[in-house]
N, C-alpha and C positions, 0 to 999 in steps of 0.2 A: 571480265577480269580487267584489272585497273592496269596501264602500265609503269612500270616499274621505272621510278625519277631519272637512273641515270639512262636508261631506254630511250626515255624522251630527250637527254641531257645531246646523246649520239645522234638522235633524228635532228634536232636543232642544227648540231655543228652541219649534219652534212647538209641540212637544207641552203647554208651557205654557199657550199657547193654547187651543189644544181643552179642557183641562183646564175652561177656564172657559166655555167655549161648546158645546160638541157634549154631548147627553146622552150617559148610559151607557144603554147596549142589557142588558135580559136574554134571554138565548137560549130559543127556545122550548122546551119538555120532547119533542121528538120523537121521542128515540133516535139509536142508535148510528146514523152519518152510512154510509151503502152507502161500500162502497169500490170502487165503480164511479164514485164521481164525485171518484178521489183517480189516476183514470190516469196522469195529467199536470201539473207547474204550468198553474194557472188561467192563468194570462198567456204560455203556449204556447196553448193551447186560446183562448183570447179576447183574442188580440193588440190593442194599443193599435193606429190607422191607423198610425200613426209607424213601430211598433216600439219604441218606447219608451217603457216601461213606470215611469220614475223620474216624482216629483212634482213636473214643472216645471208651473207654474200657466198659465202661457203657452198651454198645450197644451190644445187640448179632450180628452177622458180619454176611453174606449170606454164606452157602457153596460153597469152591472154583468150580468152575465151571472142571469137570476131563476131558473133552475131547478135553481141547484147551491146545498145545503145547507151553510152554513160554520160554524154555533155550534147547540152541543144542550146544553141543561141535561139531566143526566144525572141526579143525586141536590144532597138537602145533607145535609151528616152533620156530627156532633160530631168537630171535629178538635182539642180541647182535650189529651188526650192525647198526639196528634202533639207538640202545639206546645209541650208540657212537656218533652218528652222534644229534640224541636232548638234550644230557642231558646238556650239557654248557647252562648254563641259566634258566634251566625250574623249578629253584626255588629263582631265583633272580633278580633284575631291572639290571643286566645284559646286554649291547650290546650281541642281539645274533638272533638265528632265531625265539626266542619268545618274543622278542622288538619291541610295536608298532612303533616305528621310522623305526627301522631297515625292519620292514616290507612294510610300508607304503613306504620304497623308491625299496626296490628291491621285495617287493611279490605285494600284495593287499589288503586292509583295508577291512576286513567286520564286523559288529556292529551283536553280537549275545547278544540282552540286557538282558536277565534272567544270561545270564554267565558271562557277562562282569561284571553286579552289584556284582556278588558273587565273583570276583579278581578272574575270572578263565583264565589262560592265555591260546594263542591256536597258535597254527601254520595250514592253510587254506593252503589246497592242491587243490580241488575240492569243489565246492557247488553249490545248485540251490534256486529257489524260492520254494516257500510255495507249486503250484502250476505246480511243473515239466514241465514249458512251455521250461526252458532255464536253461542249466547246465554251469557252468563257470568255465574251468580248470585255475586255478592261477600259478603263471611265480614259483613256488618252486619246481609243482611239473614237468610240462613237458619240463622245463629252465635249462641249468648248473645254480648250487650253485655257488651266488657269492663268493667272498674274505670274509672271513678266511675260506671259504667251498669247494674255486676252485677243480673240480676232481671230487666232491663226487655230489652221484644223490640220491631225493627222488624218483625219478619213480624205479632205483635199487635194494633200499634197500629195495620196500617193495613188488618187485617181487613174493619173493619166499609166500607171506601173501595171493596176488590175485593168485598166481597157485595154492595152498592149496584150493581157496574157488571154484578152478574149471569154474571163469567165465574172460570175456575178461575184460581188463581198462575200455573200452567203455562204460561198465555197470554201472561203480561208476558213482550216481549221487551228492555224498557227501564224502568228507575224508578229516578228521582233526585229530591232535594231541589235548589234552585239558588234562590242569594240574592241578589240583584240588587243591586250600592252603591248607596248614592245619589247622585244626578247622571246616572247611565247611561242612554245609548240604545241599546237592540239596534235598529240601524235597520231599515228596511225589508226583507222578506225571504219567500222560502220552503224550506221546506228539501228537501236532496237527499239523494240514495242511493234505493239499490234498497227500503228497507227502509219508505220513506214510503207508496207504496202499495200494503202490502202490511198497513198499521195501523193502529190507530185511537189519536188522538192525547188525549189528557187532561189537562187541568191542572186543578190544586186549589190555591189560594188560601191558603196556612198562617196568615202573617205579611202584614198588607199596611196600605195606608191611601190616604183618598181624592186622595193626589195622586201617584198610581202610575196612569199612565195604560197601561193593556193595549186594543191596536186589532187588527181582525181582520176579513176576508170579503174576496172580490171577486177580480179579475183585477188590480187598479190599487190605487195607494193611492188614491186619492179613495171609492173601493169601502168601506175599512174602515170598520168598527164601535166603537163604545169601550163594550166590555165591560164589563157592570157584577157586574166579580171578584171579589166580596164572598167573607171569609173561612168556607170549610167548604163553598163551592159547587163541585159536580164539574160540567164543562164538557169536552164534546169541543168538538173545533177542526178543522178540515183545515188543516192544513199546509200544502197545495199549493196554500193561497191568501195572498194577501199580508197577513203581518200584523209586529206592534212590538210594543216597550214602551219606555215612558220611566218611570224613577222620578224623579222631578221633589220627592221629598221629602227629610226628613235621614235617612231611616232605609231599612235596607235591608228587602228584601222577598223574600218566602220561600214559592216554588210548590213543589208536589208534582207532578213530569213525570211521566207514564206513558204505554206504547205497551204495545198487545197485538193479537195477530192474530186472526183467525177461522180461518182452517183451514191457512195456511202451518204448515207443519212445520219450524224447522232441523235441518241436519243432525245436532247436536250440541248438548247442554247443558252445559257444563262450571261443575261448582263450583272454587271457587277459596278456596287457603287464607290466614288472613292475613298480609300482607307478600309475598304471592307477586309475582314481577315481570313483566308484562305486555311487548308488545313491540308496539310501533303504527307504523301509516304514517298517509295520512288517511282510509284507507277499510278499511285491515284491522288486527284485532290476532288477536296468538297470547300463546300462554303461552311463558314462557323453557325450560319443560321442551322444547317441543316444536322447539327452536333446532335450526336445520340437519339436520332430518326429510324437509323436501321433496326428493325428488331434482332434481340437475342434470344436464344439459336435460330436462326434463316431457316436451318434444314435441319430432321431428325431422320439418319437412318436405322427402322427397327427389324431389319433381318432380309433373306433369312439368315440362319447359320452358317458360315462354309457355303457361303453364295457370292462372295467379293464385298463383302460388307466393308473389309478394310482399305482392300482397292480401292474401292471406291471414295472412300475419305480420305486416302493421299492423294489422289487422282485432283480431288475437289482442293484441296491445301495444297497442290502445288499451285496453284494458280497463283499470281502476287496478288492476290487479292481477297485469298483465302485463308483465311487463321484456323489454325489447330487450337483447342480446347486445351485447359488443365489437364485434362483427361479425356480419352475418345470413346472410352464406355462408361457412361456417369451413372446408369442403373436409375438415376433418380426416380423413375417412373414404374420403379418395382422394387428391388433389393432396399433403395434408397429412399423409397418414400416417407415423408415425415406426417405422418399420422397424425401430431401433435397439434401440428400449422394447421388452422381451420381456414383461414381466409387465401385467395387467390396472391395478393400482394404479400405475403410475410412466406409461401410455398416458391412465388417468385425470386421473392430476394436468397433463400436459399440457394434454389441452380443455377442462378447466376455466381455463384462460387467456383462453378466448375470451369469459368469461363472466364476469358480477360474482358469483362465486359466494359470497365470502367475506358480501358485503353481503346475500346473499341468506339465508343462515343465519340472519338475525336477524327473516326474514319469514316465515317455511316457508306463509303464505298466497300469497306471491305465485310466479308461474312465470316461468320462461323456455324459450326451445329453438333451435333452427337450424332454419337454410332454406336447403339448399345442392341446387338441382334437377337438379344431374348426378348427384347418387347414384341414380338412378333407371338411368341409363346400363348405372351397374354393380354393380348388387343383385347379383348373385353373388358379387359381391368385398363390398360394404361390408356386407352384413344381417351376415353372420358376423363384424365387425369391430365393430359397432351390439353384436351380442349380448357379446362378450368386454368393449366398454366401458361401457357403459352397458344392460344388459335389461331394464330398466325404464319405458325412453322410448317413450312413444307415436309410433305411424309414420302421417304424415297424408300419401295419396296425390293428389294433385290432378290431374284428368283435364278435357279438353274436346275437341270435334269434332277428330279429325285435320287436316280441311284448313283450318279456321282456324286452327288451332296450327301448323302448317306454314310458311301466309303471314306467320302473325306473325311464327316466327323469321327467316325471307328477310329481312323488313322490319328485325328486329332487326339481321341480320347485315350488311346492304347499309347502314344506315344511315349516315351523315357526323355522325351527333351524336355527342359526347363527345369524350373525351381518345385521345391514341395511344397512350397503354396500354390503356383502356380497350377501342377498336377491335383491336388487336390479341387480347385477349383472347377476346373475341367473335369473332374468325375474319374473315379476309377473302376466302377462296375462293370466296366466290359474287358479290364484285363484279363489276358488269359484265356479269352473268349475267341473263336471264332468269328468272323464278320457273320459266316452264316447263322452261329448260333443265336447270334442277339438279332439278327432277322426274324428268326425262330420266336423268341421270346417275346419280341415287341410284337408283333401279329396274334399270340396267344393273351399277350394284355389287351389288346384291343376286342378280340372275341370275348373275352370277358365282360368289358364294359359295351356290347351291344355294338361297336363300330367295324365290327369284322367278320365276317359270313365266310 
């Protein structure tokens, strides 16, 4: 949930405050923070009594939680050469290497929307999705610097930063520059994605000055710390705890992010060339080469009935990555079939109707698929119609006890809720009926047709 401008408007002023009252904390040298104690935001884990975790003074605040580690001083190093090599530009519409132009023709454009709204300018070295499927090293950092930069290398200058932290390049799944305006408040926050604990979070100090107030630890705000971010100090953070910044100066201010894992692997590392063009949601990005790669529908579930079939496809859509259909029973492959379409591509381009497929090309991370549980009825007729339109879809079968799936459907069928088309569609042949009776009945169709002794 986003917060609310005049929110931010209060945390700024008081940041002023604190400025002048709360010392700065140096973090102790402990080491890399376990990422066992990054499971969850601190403030799921050590709920306010409230539930409300915002800085109303009013409120008595939870005790900080003492056994979870939230700041390490890591190293301090000569960051002089960094700060030669970013500081042309990093507080003006400047041609430079933190000019969207200038980047979008020799780096790669990525959309970070909470930063970009607040004019925070960045130079992308390294990043991945939400989801650490795919890490994307960008042409600044493993590329020679173009003109006016000829010579000079980010992978270089920030050598002696990853020897300090003791791990290989390979590990960064994230590293940016980000220059905070002055006036700014990133308010109160922790960060999400699957990718937070799964990393260890790092800032480095470039550019700053002592009225840049950086706060950090605990479950609550009253919890934080004010960091004493002195420039060329390497500092992990937990993320998963509540922390800020206010620059409260005239001058903006210029961290070094980093995130690297321990032993997660992504799937995928892809370099990227310059000017190449990226394709984002809020939780995933692709490359443009890889547009309309994914197939449509990913997954078809065809039953059974009153087995979780629909569970299961809100289950599958809530993921951020997951899209809901036009429709989540498209029948296509029985009620729906087009008899008419002789060939495989013109039966295609039909069920792609039911689907946002056009919008989907432009995410080949994200899936969709159907949920129609009669096709289960008639796997004889639709697998072979499945295979001619689409062979590529996954078939998710869903099964439960017979005679609870049995009562359900009675109950489904007998039921007085919904519309009259609704009901009629659903059947009404067992109104009126006993569940046993139509036990009764169904078993005598069956001795009928030879399936029942």
């Amino acid at each position: 949930m986003a917060t609310p401008p005049e929110e931010i408007e209060r945390q700024h002023a008081h940041a002023s405050t604190l400025l002048k009252t709360l010392p700065p904390f140096v973090p102790p040298s402990s080491g890399p923070i376990p990422l066992k104690y990054k499971t969850a935001p601190l403030a799921t884990l050590y709920p306010a009594p409230t539930g409300d975790d915002t800085a109303d003074e009013n409120l008595p605040p939870p005790p900080p939680p003492t056994d979870v580690p939230c700041l390490s001083t890591m190293a301090e190093v000569d960051i002089s050469k960094i700060k030669d090599l970013i500081s042309h530009g990093h507080n003006s519409d400047q041609t430079s290497l933190w000019s969207p132009d200038y980047a979008a023709k020799h780096n790669v454009s990525i959309t970070r929307p909470s930063h970009d709204a607040w004019g925070i300018k960045k130079i992308m070295l390294i990043f991945c999705d939400d989801f650490l499927q795919s890490v994307y090293t960008l042409p600044f950092y493993d590329k020679p610097l173009p003109p006016p930069y000829t010579g000079k290398s980010f992978k270089r200058v920030l050598e002696p930063i990853i020897s300090a932290l003791g791990i290989k390049p390979s590990k960064i799944v994230r590293m940016l520059f980000a220059s905070l305006p002055p006036g700014v408040t990133i308010p109160v926050h922790h960060d999400t994605g699957e990718w937070v604990n799964k990393s260890h979070r790092i800032h480095v100090p470039i550019i700053t000055n002592p009225s840049v107030l950086f706060l950090c630890g605990g479950s609550h705000p009253s919890h934080m710390k004010r960091v004493s971010a002195t420039e060329g100090l390497v500092f992990e953070m937990n993320n998963q705890s509540k922390h800020a910044v206010s620059n409260c100066s005239s001058f903006h201010r210029v961290h070094l992010i980093l995130d690297y894992v321990d032993s997660h692997v992504p799937k995928r590392v892809v370099p990227l060339s310059p000017g190449e063009t990226i394709l984002q949601t809020r939780r995933s990005i692709d490359v443009k080469s890889d547009y309309g790669k994914t197939p449509c529908p990913k997954y078809l579930i065809i039953g059974a009935q009153k087995a979780g079939t629909t569970s299961m496809y809100e289950y599958i859509c809530s993921h951020p990555w997951g899209v809901k259909g036009r429709r989540r029973e498209t029948h296509f492959f029985d009620w729906r079939w087009q008899a008419s379409l002789t060939s495989p591509a013109s039966l295609r381009s039909f069920y792609m109707k039911f689907f946002y497929h056009e919008d989907l090309k432009s995410h080949p991370s994200c899936i969709t698929g159907d949920s129609t549980p009669s096709y289960l009825l008639h796997s004889d007729v639709v697998i072979p119609r499945v295979k001619t339109v689409c062979p590529w879809t996954k078939i998710i079968v869903m099964l439960r006890n017979p005679v609870d799936r049995a009562l359900s459907h009675y109950r489904m069928v007998t039921s007085e809720d919904g519309t009259e088309a609704q009901k009629q569609v659903r059947g009404r042949n067992w109104v009126g009926k006993t569940f046993d009776d139509v036990i009764e009945e169904e078993l005598r169709e069956l001795e009928e047709v030879g399936l029942y002794k």
